[in-house]
C-alpha positions in Angstrom: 6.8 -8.2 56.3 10.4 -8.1 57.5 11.0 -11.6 55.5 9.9 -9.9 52.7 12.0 -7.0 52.8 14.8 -9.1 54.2 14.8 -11.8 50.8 14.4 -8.4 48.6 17.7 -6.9 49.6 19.5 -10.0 49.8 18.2 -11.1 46.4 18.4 -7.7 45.0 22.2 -7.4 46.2 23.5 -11.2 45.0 21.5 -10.6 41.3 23.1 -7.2 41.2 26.5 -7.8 41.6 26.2 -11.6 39.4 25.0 -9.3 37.0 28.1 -7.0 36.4 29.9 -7.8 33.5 27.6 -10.5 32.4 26.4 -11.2 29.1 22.9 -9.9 29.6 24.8 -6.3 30.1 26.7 -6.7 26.9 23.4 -7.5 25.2 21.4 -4.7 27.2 24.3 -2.3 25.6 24.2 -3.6 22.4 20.3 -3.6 22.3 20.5 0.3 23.3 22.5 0.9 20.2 20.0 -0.4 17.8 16.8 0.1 18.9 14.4 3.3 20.8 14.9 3.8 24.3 11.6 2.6 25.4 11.5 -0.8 23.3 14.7 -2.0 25.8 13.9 -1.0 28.9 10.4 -2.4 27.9 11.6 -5.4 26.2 14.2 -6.2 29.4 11.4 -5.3 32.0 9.0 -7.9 30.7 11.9 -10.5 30.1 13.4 -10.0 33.4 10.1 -9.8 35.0 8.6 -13.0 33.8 12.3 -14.7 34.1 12.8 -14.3 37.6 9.0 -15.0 38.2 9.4 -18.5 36.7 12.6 -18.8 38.5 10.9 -18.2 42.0 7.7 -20.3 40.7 9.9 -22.8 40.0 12.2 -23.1 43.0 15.3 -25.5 43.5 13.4 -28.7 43.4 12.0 -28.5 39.5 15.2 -26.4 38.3 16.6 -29.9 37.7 13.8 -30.7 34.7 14.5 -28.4 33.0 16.6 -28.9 29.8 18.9 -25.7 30.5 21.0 -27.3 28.0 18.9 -27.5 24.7 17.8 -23.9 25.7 21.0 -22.6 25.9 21.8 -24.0 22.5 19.1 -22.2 20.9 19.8 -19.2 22.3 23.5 -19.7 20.2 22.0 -20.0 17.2 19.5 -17.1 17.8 22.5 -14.9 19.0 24.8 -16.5 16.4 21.7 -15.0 13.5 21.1 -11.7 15.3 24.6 -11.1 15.2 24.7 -12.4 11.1 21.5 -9.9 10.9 23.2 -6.8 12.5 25.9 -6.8 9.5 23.1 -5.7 7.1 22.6 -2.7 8.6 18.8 -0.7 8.7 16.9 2.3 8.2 17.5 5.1 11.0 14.9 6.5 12.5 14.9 9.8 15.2 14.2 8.5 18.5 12.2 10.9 21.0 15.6 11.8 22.3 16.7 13.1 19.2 19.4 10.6 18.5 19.2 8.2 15.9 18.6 4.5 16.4 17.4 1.5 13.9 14.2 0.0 14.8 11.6 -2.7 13.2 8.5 -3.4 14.1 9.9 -6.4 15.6 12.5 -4.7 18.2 10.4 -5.4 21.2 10.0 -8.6 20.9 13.5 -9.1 19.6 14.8 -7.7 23.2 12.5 -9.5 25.0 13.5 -13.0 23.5 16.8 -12.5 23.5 17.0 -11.4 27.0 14.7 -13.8 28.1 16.5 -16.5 25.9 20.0 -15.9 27.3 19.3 -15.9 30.5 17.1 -18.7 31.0 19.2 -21.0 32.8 22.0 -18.8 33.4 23.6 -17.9 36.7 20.5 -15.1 37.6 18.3 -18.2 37.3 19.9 -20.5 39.4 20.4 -17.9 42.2 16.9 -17.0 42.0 16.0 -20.7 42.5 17.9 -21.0 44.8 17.1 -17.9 46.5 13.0 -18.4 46.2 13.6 -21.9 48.0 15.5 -20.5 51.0 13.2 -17.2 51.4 9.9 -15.2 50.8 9.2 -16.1 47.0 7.5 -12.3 46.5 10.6 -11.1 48.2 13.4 -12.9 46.1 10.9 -11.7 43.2 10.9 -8.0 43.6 14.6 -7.8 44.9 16.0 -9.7 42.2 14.1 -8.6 39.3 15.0 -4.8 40.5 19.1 -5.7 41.1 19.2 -7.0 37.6 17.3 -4.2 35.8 19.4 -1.8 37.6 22.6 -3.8 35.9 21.3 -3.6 32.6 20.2 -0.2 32.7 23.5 1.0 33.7 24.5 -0.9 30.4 21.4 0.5 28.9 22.3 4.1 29.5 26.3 3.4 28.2 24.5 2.0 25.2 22.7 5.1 24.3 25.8 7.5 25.0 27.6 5.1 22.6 24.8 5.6 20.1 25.2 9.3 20.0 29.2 9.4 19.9 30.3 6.3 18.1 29.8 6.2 14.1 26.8 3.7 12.7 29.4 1.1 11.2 31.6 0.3 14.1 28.1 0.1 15.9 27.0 -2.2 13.7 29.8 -4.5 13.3 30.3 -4.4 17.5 27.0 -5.3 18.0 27.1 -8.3 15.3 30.6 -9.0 17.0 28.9 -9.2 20.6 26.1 -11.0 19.7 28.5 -14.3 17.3 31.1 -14.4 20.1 28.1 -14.9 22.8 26.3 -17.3 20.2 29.4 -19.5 19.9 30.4 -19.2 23.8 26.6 -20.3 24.9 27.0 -22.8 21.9 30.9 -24.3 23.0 28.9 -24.3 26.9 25.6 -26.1 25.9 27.8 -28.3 23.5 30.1 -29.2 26.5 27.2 -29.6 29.3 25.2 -32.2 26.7 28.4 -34.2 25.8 29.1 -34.8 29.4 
């Protein structure tokens, strides 16, 4: 039991502080502009949930198979087009809250592909390969699927403030703006890693 405990505040502490500042954040914010409260934190649970699961599953000896690389390219192109699709603008709906936010049908399963899209193979999967091989696997699980909900809903929660004091248009074109420059920076990084 103390393994356990031990792997989930180690893994908890490394995911949360590699998650500050990193893209997934930016995306969590971005994601809390545009759709209901309960679609992202949904979406990001079940994303980050099954990430880090596979990322423990996996462990340090696999995480070499996988092509990281062609995944990170199509997660450019997906960013690149949800940024392309953000210009258009939607429909607003009242959220429970009483703000308004867009939605689609779709907005769950947006988050949760994007989130789960971006990440794979980022830094938080690597650490949690590398972390599941070294200690408890349900430990590394639990702690690092906790540290990097909490950094996302601390981007989560700025996202909705941002919602309710920043006009719909500069939402809109910040969030298409977030979402190209990530597409072309995960597209310069997977173009670099397969030309190597």
């Amino acid at each position: 039991m103390e393994a356990l405990f031990t792997a989930a505040a180690l893994s908890f502490g490394v995911v949360f502080v590699g998650e500050m500042g990193d893209k997934s954040q930016l995306m969590a914010l971005t994601f809390a502009t545009r759709y209901r409260l309960r679609s992202v934190i949904l979406g990001m649970s079940i994303a980050i949930t099954a990430l880090i699961g596979l990322s423990v599953a996996l462990g340090s000896a696999l995480g070499n198979l996988l092509p990281t690389d062609w995944i990170r390219l199509a997660a450019a192109v997906l960013f690149i087009g949800f940024g392309l699709w953000a210009l258009r603008g939607e429909s607003a709906d009242d959220d429970e809250d009483g703000h308004v936010v867009k939605e689609r049908r779709s907005g769950l399963l947006t988050v949760i592909g994007a989130m789960f899209l971006a990440e794979l193979g980022d830094k938080t999967m690597i650490m949690s390969l590398t972390l599941g091989s070294q200690y408890n696997g349900w430990g590394v699980w639990l702690g690092g699927t906790a540290g990097m909900l909490a950094a996302d809903l601390l981007a989560v929660f700025a996202g909705v403030w941002v919602a309710k004091h920043v006009p719909e248009r500069f939402i809109r074109w910040g969030s298409a703006a977030i979402f190209i420059v990530l597409g072309v920076i995960l597209g310069i990084e997977a173009v670099t890693a397969l030309t190597d």
